[in-house]
N, C-alpha and C positions, 0 to 999 in steps of 0.2 A: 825659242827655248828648247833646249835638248831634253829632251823624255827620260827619264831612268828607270829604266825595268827592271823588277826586283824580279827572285825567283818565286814561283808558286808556294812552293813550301813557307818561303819566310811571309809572304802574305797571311797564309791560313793562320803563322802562329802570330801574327799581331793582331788576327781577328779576335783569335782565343783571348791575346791577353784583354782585347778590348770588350768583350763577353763577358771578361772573369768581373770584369771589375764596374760593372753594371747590375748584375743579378747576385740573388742573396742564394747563400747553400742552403739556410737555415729560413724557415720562414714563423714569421713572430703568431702566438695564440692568438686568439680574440682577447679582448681586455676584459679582464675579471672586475665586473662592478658588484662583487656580492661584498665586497668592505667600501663601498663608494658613497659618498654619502654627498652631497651636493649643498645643503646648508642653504637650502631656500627657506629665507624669510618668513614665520607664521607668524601670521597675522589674528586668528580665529581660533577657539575649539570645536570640538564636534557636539559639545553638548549646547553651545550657545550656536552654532550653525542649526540644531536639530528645533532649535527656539524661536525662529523664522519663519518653521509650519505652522501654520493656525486650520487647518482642516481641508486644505481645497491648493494645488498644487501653487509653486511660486517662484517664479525664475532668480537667479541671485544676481542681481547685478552690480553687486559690489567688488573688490578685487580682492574678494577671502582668498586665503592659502590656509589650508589646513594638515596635518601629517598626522598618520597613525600606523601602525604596524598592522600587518591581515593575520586575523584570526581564525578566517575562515576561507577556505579557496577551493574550487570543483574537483579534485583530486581524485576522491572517494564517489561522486557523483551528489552528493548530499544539495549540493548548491550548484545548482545552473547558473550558467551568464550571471553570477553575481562574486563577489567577494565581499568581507565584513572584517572593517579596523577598526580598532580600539585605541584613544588617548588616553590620557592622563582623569579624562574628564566621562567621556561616555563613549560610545562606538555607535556605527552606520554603515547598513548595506549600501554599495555602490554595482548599480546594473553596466555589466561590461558586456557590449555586441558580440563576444566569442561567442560558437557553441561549444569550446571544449577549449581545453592544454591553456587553461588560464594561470593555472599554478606554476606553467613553466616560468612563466612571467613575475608573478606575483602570488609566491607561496608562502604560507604559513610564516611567519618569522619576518619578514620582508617590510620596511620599512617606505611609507610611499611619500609621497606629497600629493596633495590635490588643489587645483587653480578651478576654484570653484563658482568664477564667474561663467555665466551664461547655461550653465546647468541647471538644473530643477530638482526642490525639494520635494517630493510627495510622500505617499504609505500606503502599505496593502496590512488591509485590517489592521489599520490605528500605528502599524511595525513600520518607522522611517526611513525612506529609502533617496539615494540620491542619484539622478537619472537625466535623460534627454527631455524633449520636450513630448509632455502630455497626446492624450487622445480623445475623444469627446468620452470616455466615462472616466474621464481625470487619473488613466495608467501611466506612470511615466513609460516611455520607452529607453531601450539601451542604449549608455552612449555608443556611438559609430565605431567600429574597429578603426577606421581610418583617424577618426580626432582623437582616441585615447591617448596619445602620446603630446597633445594639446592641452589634457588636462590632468592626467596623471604622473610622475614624475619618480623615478621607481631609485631605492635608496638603497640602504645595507641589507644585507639578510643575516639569519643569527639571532635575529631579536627574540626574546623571550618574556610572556605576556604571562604574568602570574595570575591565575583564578581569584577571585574572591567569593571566601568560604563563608557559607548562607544557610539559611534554612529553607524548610520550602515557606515554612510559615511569614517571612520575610520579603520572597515572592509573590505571596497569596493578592497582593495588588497593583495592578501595574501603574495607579497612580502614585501610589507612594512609594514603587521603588523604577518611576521612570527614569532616574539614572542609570541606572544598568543597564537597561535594553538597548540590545547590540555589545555585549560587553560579554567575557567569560569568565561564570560563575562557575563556584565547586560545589557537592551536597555531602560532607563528609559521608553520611551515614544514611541510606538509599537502599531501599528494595523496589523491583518492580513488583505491582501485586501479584499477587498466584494465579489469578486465573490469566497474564500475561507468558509468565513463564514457561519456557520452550517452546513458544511461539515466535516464526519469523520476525526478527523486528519489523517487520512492513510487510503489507500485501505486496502483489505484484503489481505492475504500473495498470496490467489491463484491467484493473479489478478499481484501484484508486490511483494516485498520484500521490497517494500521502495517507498514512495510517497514523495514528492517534494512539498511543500506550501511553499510562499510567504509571508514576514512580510514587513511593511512599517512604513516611520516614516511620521511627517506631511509637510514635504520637498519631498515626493514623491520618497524616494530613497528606493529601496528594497531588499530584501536579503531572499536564500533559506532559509528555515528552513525541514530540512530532518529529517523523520517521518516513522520509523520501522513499517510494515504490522505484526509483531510478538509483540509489544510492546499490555501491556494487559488495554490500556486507548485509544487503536486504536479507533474507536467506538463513543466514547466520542465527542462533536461538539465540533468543533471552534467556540471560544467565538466571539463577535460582537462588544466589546467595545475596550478600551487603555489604558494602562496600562505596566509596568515594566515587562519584560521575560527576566529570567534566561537562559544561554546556555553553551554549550562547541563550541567555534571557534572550526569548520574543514575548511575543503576542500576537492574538488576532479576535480583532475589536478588546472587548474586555477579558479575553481568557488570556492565561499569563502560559506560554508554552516553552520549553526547552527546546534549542533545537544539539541534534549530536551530531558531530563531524565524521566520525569512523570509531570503530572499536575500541579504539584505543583512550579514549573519555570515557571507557563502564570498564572497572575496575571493582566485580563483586567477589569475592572470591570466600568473605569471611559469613559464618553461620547469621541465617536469617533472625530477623526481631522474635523472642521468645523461643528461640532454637525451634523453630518449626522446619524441618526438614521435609521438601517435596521429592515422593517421588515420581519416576517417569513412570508415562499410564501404560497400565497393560494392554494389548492387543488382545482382544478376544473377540469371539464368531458374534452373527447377529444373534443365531439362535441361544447363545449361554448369555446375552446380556438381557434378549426377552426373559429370562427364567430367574434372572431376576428380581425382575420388577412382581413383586407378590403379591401388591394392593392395586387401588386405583390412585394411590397416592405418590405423589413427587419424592425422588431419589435424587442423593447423589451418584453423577455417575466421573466425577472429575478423573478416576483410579483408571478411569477406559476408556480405549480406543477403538474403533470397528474401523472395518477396509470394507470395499465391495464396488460393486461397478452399479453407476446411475443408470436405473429405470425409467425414469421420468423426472423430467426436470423443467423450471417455468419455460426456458431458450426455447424449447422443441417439442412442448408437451402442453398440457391443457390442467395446471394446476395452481396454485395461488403463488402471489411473491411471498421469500424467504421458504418454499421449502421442496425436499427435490426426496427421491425416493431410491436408496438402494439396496442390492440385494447380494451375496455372499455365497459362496461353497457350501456352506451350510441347508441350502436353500430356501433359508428366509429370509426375511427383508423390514422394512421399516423406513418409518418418516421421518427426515429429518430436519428441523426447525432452526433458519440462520436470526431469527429475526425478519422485519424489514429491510430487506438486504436481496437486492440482485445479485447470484450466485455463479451466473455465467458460465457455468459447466453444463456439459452436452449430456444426453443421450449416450453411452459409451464409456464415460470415462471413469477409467479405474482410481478412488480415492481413498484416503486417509484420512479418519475424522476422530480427532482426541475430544470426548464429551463434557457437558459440562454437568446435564441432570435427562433424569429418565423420567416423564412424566405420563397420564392418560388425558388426554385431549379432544373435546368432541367422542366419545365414546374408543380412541382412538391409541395405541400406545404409540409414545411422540420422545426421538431424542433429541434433546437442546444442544446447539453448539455455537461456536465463535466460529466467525466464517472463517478469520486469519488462520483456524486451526485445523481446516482443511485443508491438503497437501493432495496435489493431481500427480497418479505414478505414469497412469497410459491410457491412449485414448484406443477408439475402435474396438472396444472387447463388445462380446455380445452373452445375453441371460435367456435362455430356454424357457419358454411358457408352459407350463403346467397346466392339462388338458384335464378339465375339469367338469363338471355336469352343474346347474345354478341350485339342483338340491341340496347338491354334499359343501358348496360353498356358501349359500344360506346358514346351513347346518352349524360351519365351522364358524360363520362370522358373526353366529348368535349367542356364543358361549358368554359366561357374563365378564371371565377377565381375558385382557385381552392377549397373557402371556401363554394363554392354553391355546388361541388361535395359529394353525399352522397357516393360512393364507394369507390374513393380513398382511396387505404391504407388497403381497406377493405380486409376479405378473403371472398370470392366468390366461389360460382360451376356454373361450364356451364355444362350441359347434350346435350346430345346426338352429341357430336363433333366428328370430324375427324382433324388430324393434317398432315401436308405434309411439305417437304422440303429437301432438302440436306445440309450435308450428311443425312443420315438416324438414326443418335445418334438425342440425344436431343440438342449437343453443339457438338464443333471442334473447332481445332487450330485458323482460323480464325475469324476474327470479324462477318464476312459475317454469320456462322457457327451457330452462337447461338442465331440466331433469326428463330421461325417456326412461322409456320404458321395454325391460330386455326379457325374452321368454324360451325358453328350450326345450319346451313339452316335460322338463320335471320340475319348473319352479321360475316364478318370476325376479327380477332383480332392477335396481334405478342406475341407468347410467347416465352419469351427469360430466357435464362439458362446462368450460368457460365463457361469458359470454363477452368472446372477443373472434377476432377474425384466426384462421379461417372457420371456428364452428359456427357462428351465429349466419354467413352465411352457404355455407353448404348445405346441402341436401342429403338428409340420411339413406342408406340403399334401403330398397325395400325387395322381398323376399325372402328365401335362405341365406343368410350369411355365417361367417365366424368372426367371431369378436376376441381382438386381443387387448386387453388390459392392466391396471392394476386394480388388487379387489380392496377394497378398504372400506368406509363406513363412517357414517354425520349421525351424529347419536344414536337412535335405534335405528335405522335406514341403512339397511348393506348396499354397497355402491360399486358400480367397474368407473376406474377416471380412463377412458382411453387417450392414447398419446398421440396417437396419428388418425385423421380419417380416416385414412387407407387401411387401419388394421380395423373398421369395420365392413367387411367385404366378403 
């Protein structure tokens, strides 16, 4: 057969034309399934699915299909590895193995389906959750990233899940309104209480995982509203006025809670129950709010604020839980009382504390506060000891009110002391134990330690030392609490 050789040139252009006509110029989007809606068969509601639990976890081995729109999704941070849909009938958390960008998937609005065989019905506090399989103290666990698309089945987006408008009074039991739970309810007419207001909606994670405030209506009935330390609007104040809040009914065991998605569910804007108008507290020194506490008797001090840097605190210091000690430019200072409440701030750190009341305590003047309303500005500052003699601090810590004491609270140095007592630690088992005994050739004074480690077992120095302190006082008993062994040395 004879060969026919074409020229190069016409080769190349039948290549092109054979190129052209293979590849696209134009290449097509991903396919838009947010109108897609796939019309799987339901079988089930989620209220008669939720009817399955009787208390103790239960595999479903039926071939329920159920479908609800998400009402809730990790967006905001509010809701880890979970989402919450809502039908026609009642709603249920569903635990999904992400740890994050679940709402890319499945956000708000978003229509699903669920194949809810071989999944598991359980609850975390009595609140019904739908999940993988259990753990010996009957937690479900997430379903797997990998099988979600095995049993979830993801539909139109757009959906819109109208609240049902409640009272709290309405909520007040979760047995009579277990319908709801899981569901998104409205409260027309809500305040959070006062002493919530301009307060972070939530602590911070290292303190809780979850803060607890109060909503009220103008009948005075109230109801939790639980508030994620991970949610990224933690931060944010509590509004001051009334107004309509969006929620998802929970519970945990029998308390009925709210839970909020993001800001945009608190919608206070109009004048509080009986036009009580709050204002924001004043900042003032330590030394103008000692001045005015003029009895032995309890104060409000809701109107104020104090800043100041911690002198002693439980973390680092040798004092009781719930209270830590700071002092101010002013150069006084004072106790201040969170409750039972580990406070978790150092030594150092510069705070902000909005009060609740001004009290004398133990012979002792004492200001109250909500821990959520302390705010940390900086760590590392440091407070100057004020070199003192145990007469003129005797003297001062003997006076009968405690607004006239310039020391109190204070941190102090006494030079050239001796301390004596038994045992020979700084503290011990006993109550007897952890009180010594402190002397500086112009007057004696009790310095008392906790009796925890390291004082109970250390050894106190013996000879000349200096003693750095805070000077304070247990009824008639003037006292140094020191913070470190080392500052007696």
């Amino acid at each position: 057969m004879k060969k026919i050789m074409l020229p190069v040139i016409a080769i190349l252009a039948l290549l092109a034309i054979g190129m052209g006509s293979c590849v696209k110029q134009k290449f097509d989007a991903p396919p838009d399934g947010s109108s897609y809606d796939p019309n799987i068969p339901v079988n089930n509601t989620i209220l008669a699915l939720k009817g399955l639990y009787s208390g103790s976890p239960v595999m479903i081995d039926s071939d329920y299909v159920i479908a609800g729109v998400v009402i809730a999704d990790d967006r905001s941070g509010s809701f880890y590895k979970q989402i919450i849909i809502q039908d026609t009938t009642s709603g249920i958390v569903i635990l999904l193995g992400r740890s994050s960008g679940l709402y890319t998937d499945y956000p708000i609005g978003r229509k699903i389906y669920v194949r809810c065989k071989g999944l598991y019905l359980g609850a975390y506090g009595g609140f019904i959750q739908l999940g993988y399989t259990p753990d010996i103290t009957n937690s479900l666990s997430d379903i797997p990233s990998a099988l979600i698309p095995k049993f979830i089945v993801k539909a139109n987006t757009g959906n819109v899940v109208t609240p049902v408008s409640v009272t709290i009074s309405q909520l007040s039991s979760v047995a009579t309104a277990a319908k709801m739970l899981g569901t998104l309810i409205r409260i027309d007419s809500a305040e959070f209480v006062q002493a919530e207001v301009n307060s972070p909606y939530a602590q911070d994670p290292s303190i809780a995982s979850g803060t607890d405030r109060r909503l009220e209506d103008c009948a005075g009935k109230t109801i939790v509203v639980r508030m994620s330390g991970y949610a990224n609007f933690r931060n944010v104040l509590i509004p001051a006025g009334k107004g309509p809040l969006t929620a998802i009914y929970s519970r945990y065991n029998s308390t009925p809670q709210l839970l909020i998605r993001d800001t945009f569910d608190v919608n206070m804007r109009a004048p509080r129950c009986g036009g009580v108008v709050i204002q924001p507290a004043v900042d003032i020194t330590i030394d103008s709010l000692r001045k005015l506490h003029n009895s032995l008797v309890s104060i409000n001090a809701k109107a104020f604020k104090i800043h100041g840097v911690i002198t002693s605190s439980r973390s680092d210091s040798s004092i009781s839980k719930g209270n830590l000690f700071i002092q101010d430019e002013s150069g006084k200072g004072i106790i201040v009382y969170f409750g039972q409440n580990e406070i978790n701030k150092q030594l150092g750190d510069s705070v902000v504390i909005e009060l609740d009341s001004l009290v004398t305590y133990a012979g002792v003047m004492e200001a109250k506060a909500t821990l959520s309303k302390m705010t940390k500005i900086a760590s590392g500052k440091t407070v100057q000891s004020k070199l003192i003699t145990l007469a003129d601090l005797n003297a001062d810590l003997n006076q009968t009110l405690p607004k006239d004491r310039k020391y109190e609270s204070v941190l102090v140095r006494v030079a050239n002391c001796t301390i004596s007592g038994t045992p020979a630690t700084f503290s011990g088992p006993n109550v007897a134990d952890r009180s010594k005994t402190v002397s500086d050739g112009t007057g004696t004074i009790t310095m008392y330690s906790q009796s925890t480690e390291p004082w109970k077992s250390t050894l106190f120095p013996t000879g000349i030392v200096t003693i750095t302190a805070v000077a304070s006082k247990f009824n008639t008993t003037n006292q140094l609490q020191l913070r470190k062994t080392t500052e007696a040395q």
